[in-house]
MDTraj code that builds the backbone (N, CA, C; nanometers):
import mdtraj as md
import numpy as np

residues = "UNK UNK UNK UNK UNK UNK UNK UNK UNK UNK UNK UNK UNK UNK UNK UNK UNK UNK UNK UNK UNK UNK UNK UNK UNK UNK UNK UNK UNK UNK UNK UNK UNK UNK UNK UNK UNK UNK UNK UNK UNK UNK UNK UNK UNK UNK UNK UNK UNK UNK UNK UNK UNK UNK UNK UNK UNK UNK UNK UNK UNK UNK UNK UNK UNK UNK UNK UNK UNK UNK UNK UNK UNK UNK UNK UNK UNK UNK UNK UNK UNK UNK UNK UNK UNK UNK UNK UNK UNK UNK UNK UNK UNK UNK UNK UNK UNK UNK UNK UNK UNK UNK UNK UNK UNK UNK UNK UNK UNK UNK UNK UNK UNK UNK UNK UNK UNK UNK UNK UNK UNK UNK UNK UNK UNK UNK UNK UNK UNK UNK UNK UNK UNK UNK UNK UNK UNK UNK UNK UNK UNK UNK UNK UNK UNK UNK UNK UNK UNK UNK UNK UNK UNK UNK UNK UNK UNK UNK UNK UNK UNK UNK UNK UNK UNK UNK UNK UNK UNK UNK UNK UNK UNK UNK UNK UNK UNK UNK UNK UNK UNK UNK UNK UNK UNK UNK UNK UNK UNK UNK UNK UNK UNK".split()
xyz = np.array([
    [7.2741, 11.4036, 12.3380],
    [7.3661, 11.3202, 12.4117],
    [7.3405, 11.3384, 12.5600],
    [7.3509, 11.1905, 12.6239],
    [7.3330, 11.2203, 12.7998],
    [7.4468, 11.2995, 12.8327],
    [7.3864, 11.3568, 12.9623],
    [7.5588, 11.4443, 12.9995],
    [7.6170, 11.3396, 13.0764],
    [7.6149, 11.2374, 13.1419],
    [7.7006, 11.1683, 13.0948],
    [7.8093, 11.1280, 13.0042],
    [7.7653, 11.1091, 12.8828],
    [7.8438, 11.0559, 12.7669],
    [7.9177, 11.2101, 12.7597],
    [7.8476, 11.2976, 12.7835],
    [7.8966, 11.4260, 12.7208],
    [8.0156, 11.4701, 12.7885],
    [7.9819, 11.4091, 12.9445],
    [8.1195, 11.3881, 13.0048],
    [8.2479, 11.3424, 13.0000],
    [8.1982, 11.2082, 12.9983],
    [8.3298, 11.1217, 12.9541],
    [8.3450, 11.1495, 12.7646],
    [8.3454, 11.2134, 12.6895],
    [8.3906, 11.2441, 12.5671],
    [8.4303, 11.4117, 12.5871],
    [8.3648, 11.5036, 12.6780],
    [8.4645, 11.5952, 12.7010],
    [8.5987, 11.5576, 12.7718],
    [8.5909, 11.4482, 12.8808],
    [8.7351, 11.4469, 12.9178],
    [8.8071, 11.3900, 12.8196],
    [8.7649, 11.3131, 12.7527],
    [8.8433, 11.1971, 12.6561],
    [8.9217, 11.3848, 12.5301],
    [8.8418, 11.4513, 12.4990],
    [8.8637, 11.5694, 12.3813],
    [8.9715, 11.6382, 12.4830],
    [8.9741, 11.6843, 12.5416],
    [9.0456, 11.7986, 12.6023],
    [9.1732, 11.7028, 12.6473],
    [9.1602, 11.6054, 12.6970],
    [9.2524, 11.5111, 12.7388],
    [9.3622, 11.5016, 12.5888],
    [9.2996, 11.4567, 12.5361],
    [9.3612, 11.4661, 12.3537],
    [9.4297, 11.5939, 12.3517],
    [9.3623, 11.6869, 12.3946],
    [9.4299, 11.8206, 12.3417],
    [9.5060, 11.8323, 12.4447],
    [9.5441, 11.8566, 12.5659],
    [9.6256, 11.8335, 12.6965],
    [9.7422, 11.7857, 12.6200],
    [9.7050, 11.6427, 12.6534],
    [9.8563, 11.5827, 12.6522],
    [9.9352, 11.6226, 12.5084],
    [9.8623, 11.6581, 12.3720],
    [9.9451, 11.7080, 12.2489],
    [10.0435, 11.8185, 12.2809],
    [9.9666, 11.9007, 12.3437],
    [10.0043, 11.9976, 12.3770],
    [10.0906, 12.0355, 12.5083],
    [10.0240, 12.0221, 12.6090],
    [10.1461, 11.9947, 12.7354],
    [10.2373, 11.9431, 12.7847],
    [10.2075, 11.7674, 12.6938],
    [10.2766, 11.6681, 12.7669],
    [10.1735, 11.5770, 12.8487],
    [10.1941, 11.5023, 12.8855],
    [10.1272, 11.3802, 12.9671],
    [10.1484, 11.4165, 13.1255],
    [10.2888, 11.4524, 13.1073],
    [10.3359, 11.4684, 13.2522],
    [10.2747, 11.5770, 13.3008],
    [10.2709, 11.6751, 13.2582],
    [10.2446, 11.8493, 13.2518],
    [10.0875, 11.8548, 13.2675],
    [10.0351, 11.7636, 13.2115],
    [9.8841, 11.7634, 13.2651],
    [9.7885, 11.7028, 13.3792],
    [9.7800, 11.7730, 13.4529],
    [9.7525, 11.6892, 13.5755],
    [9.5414, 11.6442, 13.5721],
    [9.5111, 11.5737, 13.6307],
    [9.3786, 11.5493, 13.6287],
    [9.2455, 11.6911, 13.6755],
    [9.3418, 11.7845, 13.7046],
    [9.2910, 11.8872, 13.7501],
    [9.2636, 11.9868, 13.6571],
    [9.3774, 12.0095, 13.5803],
    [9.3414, 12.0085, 13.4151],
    [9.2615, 11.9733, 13.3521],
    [9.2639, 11.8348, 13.3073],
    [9.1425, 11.8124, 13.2504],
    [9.0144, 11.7944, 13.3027],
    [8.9970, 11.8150, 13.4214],
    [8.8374, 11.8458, 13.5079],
    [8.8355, 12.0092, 13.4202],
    [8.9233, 12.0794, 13.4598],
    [8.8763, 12.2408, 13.4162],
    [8.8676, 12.2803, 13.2842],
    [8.9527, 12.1717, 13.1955],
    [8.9523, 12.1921, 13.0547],
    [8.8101, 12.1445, 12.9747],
    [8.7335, 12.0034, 13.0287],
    [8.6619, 11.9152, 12.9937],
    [8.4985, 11.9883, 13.1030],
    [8.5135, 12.0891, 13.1551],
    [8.3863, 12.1031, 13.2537],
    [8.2926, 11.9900, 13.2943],
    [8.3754, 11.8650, 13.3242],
    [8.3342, 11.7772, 13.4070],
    [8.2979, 11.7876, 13.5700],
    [8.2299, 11.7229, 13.6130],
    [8.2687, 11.6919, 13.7431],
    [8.3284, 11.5800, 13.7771],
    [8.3950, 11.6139, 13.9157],
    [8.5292, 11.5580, 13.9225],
    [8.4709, 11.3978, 13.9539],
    [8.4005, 11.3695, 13.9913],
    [8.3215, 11.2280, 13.9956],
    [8.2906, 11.1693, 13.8827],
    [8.3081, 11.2122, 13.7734],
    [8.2842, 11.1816, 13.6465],
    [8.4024, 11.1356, 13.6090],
    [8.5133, 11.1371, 13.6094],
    [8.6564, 11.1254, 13.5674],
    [8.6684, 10.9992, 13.6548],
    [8.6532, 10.9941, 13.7855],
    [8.6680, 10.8131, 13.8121],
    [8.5356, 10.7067, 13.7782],
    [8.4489, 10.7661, 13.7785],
    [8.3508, 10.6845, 13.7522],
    [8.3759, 10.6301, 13.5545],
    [8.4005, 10.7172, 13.4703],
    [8.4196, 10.6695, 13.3349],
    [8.5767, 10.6003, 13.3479],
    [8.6999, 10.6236, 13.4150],
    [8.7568, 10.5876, 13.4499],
    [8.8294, 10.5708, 13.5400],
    [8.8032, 10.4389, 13.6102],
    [8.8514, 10.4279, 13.7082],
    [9.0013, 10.3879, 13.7448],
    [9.0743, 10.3704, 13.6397],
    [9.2018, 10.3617, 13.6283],
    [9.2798, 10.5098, 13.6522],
    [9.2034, 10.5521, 13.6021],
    [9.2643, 10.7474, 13.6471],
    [9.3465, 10.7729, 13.5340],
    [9.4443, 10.8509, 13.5666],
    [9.5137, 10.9062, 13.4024],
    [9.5546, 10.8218, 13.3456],
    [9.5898, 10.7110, 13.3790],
    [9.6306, 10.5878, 13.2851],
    [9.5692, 10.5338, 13.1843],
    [9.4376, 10.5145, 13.2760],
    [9.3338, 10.4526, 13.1330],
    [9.3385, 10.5722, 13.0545],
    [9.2524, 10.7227, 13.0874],
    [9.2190, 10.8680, 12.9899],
    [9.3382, 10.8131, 12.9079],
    [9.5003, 10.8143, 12.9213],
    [9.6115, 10.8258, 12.8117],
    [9.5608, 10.6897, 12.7230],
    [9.5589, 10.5857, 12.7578],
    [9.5812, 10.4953, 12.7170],
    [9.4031, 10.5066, 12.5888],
    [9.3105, 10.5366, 12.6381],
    [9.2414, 10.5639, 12.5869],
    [9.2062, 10.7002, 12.4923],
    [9.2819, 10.7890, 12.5488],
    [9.3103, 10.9123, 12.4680],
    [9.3788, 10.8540, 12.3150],
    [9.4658, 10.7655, 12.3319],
    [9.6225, 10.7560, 12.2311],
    [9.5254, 10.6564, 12.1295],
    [9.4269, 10.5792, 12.2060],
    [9.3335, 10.4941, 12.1020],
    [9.2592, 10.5967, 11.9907],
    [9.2014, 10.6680, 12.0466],
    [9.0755, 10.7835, 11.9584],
    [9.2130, 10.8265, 11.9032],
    [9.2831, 10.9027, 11.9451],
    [9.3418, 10.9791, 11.8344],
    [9.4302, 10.9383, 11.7536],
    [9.4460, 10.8087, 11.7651],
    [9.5458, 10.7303, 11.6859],
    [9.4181, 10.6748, 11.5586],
    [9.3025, 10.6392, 11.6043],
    [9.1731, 10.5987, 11.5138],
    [9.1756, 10.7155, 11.3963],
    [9.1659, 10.8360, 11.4924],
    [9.1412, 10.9750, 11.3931],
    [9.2308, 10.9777, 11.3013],
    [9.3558, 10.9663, 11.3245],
    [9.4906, 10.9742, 11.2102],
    [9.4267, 10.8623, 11.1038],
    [9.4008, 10.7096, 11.1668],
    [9.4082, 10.6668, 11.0508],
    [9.2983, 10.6880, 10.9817],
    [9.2046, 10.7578, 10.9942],
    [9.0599, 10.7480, 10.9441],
    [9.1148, 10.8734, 10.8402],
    [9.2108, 10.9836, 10.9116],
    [9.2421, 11.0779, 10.8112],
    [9.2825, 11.0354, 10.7001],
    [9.4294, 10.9191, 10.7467],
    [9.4890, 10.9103, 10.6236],
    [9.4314, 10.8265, 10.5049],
    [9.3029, 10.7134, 10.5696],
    [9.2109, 10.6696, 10.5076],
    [9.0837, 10.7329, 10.3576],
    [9.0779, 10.8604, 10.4240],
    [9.0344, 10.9540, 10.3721],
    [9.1110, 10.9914, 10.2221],
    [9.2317, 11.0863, 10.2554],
    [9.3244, 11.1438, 10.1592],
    [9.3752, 10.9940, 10.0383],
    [9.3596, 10.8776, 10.1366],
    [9.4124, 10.7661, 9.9945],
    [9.3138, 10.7575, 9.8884],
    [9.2364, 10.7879, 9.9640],
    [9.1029, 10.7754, 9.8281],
    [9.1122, 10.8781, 9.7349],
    [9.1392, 11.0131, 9.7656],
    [9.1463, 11.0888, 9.6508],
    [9.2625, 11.1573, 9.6362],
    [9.3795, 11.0619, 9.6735],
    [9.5532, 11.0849, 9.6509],
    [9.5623, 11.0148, 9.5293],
    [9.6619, 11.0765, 9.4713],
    [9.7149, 11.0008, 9.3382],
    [9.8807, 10.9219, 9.3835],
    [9.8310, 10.8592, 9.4363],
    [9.9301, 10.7271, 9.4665],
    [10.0233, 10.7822, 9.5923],
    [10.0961, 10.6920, 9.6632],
    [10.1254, 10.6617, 9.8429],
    [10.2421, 10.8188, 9.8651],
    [10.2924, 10.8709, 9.7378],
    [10.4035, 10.9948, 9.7496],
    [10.2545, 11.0915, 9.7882],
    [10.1614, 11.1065, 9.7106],
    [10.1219, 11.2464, 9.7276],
    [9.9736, 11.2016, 9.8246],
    [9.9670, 11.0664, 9.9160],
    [9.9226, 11.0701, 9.9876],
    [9.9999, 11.1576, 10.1459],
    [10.0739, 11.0832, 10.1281],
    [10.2166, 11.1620, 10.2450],
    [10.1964, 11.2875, 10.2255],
    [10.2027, 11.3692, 10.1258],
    [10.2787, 11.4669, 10.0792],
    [10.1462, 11.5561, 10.1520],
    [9.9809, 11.5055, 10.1061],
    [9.9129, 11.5927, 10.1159],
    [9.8532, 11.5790, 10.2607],
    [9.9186, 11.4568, 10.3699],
    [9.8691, 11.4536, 10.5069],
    [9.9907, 11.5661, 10.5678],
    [10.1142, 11.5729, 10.4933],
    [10.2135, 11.6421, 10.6043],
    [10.1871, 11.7928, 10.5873],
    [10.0959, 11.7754, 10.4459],
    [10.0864, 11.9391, 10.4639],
    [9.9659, 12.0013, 10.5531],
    [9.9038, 11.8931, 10.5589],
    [9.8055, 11.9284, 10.6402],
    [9.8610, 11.9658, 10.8018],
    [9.9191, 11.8512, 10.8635],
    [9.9950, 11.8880, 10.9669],
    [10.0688, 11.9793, 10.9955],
    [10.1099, 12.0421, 10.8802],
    [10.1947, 12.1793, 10.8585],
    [10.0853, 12.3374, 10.8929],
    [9.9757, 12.3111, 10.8019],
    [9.8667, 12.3763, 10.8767],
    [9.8215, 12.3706, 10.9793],
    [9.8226, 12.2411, 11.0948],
    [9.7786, 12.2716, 11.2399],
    [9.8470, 12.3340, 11.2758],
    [9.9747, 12.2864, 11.2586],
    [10.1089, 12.3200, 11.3825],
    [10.1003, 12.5136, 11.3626],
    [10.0879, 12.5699, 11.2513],
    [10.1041, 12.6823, 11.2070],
    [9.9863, 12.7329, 11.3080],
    [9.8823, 12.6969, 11.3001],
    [9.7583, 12.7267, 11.3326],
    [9.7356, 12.7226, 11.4784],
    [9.8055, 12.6210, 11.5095],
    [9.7944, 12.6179, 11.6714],
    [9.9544, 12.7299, 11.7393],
    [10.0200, 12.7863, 11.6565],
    [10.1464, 12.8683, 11.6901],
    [10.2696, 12.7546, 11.7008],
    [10.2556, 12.6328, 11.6756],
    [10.3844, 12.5037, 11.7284],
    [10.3665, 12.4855, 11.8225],
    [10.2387, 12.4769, 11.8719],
    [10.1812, 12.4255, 11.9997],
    [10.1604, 12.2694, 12.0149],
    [10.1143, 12.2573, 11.8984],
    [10.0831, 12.1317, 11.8302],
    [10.1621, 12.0608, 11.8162],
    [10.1542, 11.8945, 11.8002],
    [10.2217, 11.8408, 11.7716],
    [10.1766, 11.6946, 11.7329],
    [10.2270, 11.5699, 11.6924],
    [10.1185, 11.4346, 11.6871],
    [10.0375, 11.4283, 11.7956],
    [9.8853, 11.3669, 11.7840],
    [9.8105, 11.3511, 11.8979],
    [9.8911, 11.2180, 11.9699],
    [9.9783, 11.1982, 11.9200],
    [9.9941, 11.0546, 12.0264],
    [10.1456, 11.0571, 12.0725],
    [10.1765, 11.1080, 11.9720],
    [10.3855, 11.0945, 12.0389],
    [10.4681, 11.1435, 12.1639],
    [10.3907, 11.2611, 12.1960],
    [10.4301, 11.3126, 12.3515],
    [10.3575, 11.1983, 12.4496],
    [10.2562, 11.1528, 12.4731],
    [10.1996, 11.0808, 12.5178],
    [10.2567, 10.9904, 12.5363],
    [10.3107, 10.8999, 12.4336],
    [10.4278, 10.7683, 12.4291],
    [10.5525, 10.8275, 12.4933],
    [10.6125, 10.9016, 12.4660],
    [10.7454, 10.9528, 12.5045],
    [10.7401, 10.9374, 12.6255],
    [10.6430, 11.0010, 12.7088],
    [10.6737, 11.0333, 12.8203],
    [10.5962, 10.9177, 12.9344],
    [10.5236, 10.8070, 12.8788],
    [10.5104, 10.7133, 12.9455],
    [10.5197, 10.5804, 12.9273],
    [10.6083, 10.5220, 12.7944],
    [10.6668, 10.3999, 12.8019],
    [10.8033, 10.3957, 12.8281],
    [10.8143, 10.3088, 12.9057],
    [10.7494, 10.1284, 12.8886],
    [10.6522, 10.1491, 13.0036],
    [10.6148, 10.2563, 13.0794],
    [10.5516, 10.2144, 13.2300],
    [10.4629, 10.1951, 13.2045],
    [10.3885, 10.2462, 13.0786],
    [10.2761, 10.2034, 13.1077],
    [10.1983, 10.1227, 13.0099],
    [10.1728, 9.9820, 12.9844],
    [10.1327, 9.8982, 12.8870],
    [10.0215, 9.9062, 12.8152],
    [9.9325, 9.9787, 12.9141],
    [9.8273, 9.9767, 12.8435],
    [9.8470, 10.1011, 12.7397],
    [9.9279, 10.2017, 12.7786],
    [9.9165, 10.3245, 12.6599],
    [10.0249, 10.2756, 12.5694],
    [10.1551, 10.2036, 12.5774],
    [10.2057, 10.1653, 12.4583],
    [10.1620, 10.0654, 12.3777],
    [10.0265, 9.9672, 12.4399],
    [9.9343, 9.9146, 12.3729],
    [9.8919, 9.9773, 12.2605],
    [9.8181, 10.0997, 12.2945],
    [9.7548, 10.1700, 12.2371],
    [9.8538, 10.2107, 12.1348],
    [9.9223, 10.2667, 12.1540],
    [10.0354, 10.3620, 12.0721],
    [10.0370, 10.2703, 11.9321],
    [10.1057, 10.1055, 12.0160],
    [10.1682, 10.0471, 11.8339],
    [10.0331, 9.9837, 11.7831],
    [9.9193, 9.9981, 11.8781],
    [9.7532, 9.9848, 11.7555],
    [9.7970, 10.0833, 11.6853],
    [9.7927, 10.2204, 11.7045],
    [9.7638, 10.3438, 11.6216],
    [9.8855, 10.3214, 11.5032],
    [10.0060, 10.2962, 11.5504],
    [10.0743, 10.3152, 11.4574],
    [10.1105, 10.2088, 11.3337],
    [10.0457, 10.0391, 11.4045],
    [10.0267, 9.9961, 11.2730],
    [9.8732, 10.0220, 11.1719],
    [9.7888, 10.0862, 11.2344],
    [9.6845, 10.1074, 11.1634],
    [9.7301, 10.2395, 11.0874],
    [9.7988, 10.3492, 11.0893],
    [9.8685, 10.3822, 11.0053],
    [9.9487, 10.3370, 10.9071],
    [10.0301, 10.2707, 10.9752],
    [10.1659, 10.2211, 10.8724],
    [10.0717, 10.0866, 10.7550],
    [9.9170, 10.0522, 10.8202],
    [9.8205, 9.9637, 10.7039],
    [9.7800, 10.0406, 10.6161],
    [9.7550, 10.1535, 10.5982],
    [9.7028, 10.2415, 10.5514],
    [9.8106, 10.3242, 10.4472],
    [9.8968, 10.3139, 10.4886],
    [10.0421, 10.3756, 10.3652],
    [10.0764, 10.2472, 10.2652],
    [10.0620, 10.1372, 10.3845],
    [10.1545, 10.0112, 10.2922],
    [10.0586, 9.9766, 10.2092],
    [9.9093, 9.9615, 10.2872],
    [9.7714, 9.9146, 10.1088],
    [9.8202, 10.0647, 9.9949],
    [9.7944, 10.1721, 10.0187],
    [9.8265, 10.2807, 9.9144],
    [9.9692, 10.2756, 9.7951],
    [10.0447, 10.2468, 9.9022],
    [10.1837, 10.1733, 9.7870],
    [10.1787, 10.0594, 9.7329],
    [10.1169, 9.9393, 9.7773],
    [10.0550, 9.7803, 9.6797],
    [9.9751, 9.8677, 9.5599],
    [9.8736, 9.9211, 9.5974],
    [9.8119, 9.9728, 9.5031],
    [9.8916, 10.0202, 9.3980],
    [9.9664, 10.0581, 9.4192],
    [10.0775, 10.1444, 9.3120],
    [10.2000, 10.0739, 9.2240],
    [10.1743, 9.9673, 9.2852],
    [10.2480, 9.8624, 9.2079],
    [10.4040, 9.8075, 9.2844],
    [10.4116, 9.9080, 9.4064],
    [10.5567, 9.8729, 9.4766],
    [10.5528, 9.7109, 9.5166],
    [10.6406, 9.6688, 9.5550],
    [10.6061, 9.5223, 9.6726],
    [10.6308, 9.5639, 9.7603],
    [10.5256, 9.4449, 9.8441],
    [10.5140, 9.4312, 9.9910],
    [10.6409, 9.4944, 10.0997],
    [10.7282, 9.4229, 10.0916],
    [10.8581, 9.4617, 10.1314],
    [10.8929, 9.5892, 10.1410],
    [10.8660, 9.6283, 9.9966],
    [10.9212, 9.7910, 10.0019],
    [10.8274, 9.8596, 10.0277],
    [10.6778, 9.8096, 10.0413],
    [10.5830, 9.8883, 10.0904],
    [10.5456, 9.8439, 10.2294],
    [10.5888, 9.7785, 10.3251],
    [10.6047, 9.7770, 10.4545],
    [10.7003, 9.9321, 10.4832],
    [10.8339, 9.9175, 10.4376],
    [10.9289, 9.9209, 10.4703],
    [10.9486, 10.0882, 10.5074],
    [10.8689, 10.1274, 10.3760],
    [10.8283, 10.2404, 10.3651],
    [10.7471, 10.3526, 10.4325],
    [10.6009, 10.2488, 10.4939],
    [10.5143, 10.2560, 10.5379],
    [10.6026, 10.3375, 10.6755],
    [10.6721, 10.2513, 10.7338],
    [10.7426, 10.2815, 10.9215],
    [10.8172, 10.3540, 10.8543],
    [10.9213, 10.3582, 10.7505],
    [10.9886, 10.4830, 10.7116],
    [10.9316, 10.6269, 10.7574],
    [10.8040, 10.6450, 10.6645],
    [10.7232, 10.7578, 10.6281],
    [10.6738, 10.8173, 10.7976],
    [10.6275, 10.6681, 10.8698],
    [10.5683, 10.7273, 10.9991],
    [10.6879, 10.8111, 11.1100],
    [10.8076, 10.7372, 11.1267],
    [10.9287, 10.7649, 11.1368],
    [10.9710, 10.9198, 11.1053],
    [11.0098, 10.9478, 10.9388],
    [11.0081, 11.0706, 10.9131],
    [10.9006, 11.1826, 10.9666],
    [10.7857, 11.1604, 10.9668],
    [10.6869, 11.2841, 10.9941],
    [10.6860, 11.2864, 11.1229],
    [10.7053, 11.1731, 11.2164],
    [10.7200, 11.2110, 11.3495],
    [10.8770, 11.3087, 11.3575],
    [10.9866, 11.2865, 11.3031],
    [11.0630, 11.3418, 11.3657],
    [11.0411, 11.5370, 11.2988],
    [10.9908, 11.5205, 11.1614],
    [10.9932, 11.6392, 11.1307],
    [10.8817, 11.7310, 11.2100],
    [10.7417, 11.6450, 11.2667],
    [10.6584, 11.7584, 11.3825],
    [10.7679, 11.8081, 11.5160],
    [10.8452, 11.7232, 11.5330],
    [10.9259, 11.7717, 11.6536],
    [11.0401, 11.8762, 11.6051],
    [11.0761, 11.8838, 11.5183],
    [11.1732, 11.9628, 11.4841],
    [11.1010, 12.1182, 11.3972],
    [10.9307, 12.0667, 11.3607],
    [10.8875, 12.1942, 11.2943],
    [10.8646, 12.2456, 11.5110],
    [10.8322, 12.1913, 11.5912],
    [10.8073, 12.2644, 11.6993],
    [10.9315, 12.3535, 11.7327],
    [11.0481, 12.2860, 11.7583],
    [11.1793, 12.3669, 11.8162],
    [11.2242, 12.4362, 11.7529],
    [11.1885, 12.4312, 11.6086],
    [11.2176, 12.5486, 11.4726],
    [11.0917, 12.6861, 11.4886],
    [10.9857, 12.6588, 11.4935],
    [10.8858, 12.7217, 11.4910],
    [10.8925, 12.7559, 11.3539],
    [10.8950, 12.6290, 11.2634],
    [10.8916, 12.6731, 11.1069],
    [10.8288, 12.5403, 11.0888],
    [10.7538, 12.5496, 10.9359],
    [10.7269, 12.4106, 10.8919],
    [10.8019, 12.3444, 10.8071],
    [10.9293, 12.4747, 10.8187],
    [10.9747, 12.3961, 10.6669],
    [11.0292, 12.2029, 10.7078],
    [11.0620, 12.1677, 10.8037],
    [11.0955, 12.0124, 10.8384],
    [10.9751, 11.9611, 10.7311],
    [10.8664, 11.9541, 10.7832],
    [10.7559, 11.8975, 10.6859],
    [10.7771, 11.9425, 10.5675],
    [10.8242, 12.0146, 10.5335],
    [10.8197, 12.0044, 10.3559],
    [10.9097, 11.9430, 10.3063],
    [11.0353, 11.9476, 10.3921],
    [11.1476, 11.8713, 10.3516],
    [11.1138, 11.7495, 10.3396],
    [11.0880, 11.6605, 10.4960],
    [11.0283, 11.5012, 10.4470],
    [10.9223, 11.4762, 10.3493],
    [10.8076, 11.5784, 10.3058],
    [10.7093, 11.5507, 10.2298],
    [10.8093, 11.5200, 10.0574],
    [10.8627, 11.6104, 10.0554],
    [10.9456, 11.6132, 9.9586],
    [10.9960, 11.4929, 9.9306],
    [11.0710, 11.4985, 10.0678],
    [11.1738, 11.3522, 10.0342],
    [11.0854, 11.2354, 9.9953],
    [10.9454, 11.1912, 10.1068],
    [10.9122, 11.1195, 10.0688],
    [10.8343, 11.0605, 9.9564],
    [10.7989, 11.1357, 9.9241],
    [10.7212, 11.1456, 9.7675],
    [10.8225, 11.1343, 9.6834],
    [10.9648, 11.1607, 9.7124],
    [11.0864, 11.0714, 9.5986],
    [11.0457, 10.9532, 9.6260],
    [11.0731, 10.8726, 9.7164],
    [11.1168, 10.8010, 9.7649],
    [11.0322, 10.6867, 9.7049],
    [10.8911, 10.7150, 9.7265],
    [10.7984, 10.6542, 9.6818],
    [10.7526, 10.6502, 9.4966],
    [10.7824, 10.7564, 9.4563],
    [10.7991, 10.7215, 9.3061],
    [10.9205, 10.7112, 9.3024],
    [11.0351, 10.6381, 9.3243],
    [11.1094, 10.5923, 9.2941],
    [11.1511, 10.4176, 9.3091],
    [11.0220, 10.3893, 9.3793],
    [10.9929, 10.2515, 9.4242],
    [10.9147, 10.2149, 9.3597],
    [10.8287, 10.3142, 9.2886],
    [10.7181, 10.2978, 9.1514],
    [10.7526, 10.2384, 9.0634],
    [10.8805, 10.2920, 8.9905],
    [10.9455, 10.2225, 8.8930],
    [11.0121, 10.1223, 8.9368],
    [11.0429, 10.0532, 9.0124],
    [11.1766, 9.9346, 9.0117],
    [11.0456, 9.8491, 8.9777],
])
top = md.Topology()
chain = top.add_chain()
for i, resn in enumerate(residues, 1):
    res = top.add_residue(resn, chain, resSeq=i)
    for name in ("N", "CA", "C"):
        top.add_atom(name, md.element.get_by_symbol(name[0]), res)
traj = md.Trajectory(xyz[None], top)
């Protein structure tokens, strides 16, 4: 890889990890020069928008990565409950892993800069309906309807966002097991109707 590219994809990685972790606000561009071992001419030249574009472009990649994950696990999930079941546990392992440092790659990011900023809540509801496509095909598959597999879909995204924020201020995972739980009712119980 040119160091170039190697540049602008270290700021784009560390930037990802920054804002999960710090906040958006909390990370200043000085940060990610020291986090990303860029030079600092490299950060306006790949973007020249400055932290706006990096977020807005950060919240794209890592919103891609989620769905490519959850893309992944549908293929060898046994239907849309123990797809959930086996992404939240996974998330249960970062957060553990990173100490509850961790948190969604994209939700602090949104929090702390919409509505100001369009281009990153652009980004945000890409990521989150390419998720919520990715739950709702896994429940059609399963025989639910549309309806209840929309419905479900923003349910599910809904629940696991609030349970990463509450496994952080707990410093437990049990939140994620609870919604995994719940939702895997929820979803074979939409199996049968």
């Amino acid at each position: 890889m040119a160091a170039a590219g190697k540049h602008r994809d270290a700021i784009l990685t560390e930037s990802i990890r920054l804002f999960r972790q710090k906040g958006y606000a909390a990370t200043g561009l000085a940060d990610i020069l020291a986090a990303s071992g860029a030079p600092k001419g490299s950060l306006y030249h790949y973007f020249p928008g400055g932290k706006v574009e990096i977020g807005a472009k950060a919240v794209e990649i890592a919103g891609r990565t989620v769905t490519r994950t959850l893309e992944t696990l549908a293929e060898i999930s046994d239907g849309p409950g123990d797809l959930v079941a086996r992404y939240l546990e996974m998330l249960a392992g970062w957060l553990i892993q990173s100490g509850y440092r961790d948190g969604c790659p994209i939700t602090t990011t949104l929090l702390e800069t919409v509505p100001e900023h369009q281009s990153i809540r652009e980004a945000g509801s890409v990521a989150f309906a390419g998720w919520a496509r990715v739950l709702t095909d896994a429940a059609l598959r399963a025989g639910i309807s549309e309806a209840r597999a929309v419905r479900l879909a923003h349910f599910a995204i809904a629940a696991l966002e609030g349970a990463l924020i509450q496994c952080r201020v707990s410093g437990s995972d049990e939140p994620l097991k609870l919604a995994a739980a719940e939702l895997s009712a929820l979803y074979e119980a939409a199996q049968k109707v």
